[in-house]
Each structure stands twice: as C-alpha cells, then as structure tokens.
TORKOL-4160 file (C-alpha; in steps of 0.2 Angstrom, whole numbers, padded with zeros to 4 digits, m for minus):
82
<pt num="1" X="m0764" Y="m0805" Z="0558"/>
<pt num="2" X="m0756" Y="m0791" Z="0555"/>
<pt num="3" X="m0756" Y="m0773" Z="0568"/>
<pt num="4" X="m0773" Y="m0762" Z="0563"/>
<pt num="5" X="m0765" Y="m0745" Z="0552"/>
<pt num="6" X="m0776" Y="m0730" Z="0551"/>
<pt num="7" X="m0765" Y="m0724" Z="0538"/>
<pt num="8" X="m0768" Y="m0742" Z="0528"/>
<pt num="9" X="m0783" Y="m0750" Z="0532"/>
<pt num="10" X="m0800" Y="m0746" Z="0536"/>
<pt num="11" X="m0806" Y="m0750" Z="0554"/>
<pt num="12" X="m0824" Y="m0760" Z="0548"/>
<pt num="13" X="m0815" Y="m0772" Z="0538"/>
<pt num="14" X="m0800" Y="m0773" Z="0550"/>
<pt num="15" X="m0816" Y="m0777" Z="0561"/>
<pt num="16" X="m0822" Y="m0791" Z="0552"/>
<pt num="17" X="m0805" Y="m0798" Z="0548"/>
<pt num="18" X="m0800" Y="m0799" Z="0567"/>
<pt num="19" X="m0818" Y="m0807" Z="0569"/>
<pt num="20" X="m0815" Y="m0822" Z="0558"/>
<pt num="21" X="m0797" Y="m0824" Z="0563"/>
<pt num="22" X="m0802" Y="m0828" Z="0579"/>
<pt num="23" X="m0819" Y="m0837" Z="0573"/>
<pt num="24" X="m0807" Y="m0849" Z="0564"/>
<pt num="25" X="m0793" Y="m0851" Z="0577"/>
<pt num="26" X="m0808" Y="m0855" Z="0590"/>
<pt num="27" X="m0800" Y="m0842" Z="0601"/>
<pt num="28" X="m0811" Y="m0843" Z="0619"/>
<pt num="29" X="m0823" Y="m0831" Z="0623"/>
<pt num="30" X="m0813" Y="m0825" Z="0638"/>
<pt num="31" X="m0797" Y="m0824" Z="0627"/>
<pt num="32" X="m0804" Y="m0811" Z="0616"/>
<pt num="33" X="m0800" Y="m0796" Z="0624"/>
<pt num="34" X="m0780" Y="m0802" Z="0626"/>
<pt num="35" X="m0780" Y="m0807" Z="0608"/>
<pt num="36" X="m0788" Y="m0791" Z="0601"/>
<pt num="37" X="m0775" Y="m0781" Z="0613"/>
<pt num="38" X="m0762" Y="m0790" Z="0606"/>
<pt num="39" X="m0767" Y="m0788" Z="0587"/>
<pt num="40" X="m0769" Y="m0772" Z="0586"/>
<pt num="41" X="m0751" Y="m0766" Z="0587"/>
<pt num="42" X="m0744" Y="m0752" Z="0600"/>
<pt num="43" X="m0750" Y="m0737" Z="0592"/>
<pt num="44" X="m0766" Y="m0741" Z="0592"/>
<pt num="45" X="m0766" Y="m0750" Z="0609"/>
<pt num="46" X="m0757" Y="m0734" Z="0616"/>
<pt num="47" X="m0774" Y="m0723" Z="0608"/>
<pt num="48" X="m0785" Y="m0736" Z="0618"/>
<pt num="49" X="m0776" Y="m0735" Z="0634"/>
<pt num="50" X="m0777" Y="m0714" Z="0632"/>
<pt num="51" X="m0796" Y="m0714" Z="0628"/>
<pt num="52" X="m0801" Y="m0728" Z="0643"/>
<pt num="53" X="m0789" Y="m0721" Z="0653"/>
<pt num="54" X="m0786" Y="m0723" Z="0669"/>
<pt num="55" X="m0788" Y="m0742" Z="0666"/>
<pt num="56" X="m0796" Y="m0753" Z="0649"/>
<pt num="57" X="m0809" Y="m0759" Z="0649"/>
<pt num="58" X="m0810" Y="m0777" Z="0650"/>
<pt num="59" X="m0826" Y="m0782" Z="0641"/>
<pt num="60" X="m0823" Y="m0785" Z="0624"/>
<pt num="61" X="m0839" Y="m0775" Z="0615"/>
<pt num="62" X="m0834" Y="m0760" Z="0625"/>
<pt num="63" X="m0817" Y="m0763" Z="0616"/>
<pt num="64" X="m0823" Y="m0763" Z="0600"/>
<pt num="65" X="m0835" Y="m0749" Z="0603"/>
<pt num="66" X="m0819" Y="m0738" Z="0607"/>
<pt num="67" X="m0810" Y="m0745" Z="0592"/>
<pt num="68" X="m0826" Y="m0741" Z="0583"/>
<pt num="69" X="m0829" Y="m0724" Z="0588"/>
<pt num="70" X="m0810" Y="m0719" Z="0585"/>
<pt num="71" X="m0807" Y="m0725" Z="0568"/>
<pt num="72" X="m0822" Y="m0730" Z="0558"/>
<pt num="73" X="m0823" Y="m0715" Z="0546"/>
<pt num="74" X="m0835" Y="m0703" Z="0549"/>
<pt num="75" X="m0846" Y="m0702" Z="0533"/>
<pt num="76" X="m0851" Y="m0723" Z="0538"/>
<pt num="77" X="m0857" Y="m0716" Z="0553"/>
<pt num="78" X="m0878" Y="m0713" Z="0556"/>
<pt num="79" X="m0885" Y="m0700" Z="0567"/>
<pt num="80" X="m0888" Y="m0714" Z="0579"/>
<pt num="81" X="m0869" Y="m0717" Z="0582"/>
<pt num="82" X="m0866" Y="m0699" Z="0590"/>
C-alpha cells in the first residue's frame, strides 16, 4: 500500500482502500492503528501528529476522523460534518 498523497489521491477512496487492505490481510483489531500510522507515509503522519498534538490518539475511529476532517474535500462534506 502505497503512502496517502493529497496531491494524487482522494482521501475517501484512499479510505476504503486502506480498509480492504487490512480486511484482506486479517490485520487484528489492536493492529490497526500501527498499520494505518505506518501506511500513510511521513507527511501525512507528520500532519496527524501536529493536529492531535501533544500525543495521537491511539483509538483508530478517532484516527480516521482526523484523517477525515483534514483531507476529504470540502464540497463531500454535509452540514452535519462541521
């Protein structure tokens, strides 16, 4: 799996990708969060680490929801996301 590009990708289907990837590898729940750290490449993990700063958070959903917030374009987003 290849590091999650703004620039290149959009973050829904990087989302959905990332999902099945570890669907299919049967990655363990309580591996998630170290295999989506590890995936995403170090600009974006750098971006995470700023906006959860002082520490990350360590439950994947609130993860995601960061990821989420950050890059999934803004016109895909519904009143109820703000």
């Amino acid at each position: 799996m290849e590091p999650f590009d703004d620039s290149a990708s959009d973050w829904t289907l990087y989302d959905e990708r990332l999902t099945s990837f570890l669907r299919f590898n049967k990655v363990p729940e309580e591996d998630k969060v170290h295999a989506f750290l590890s995936f995403i490449g170090p600009k974006s993990y750098g971006l995470l680490k700023f906006l959860t700063a002082p520490s990350l958070p360590a439950v994947q959903q609130d993860l995601r929801r960061f990821a989420e917030d950050t890059w999934r374009p803004l016109g895909t987003r519904t009143v109820s996301d703000r």
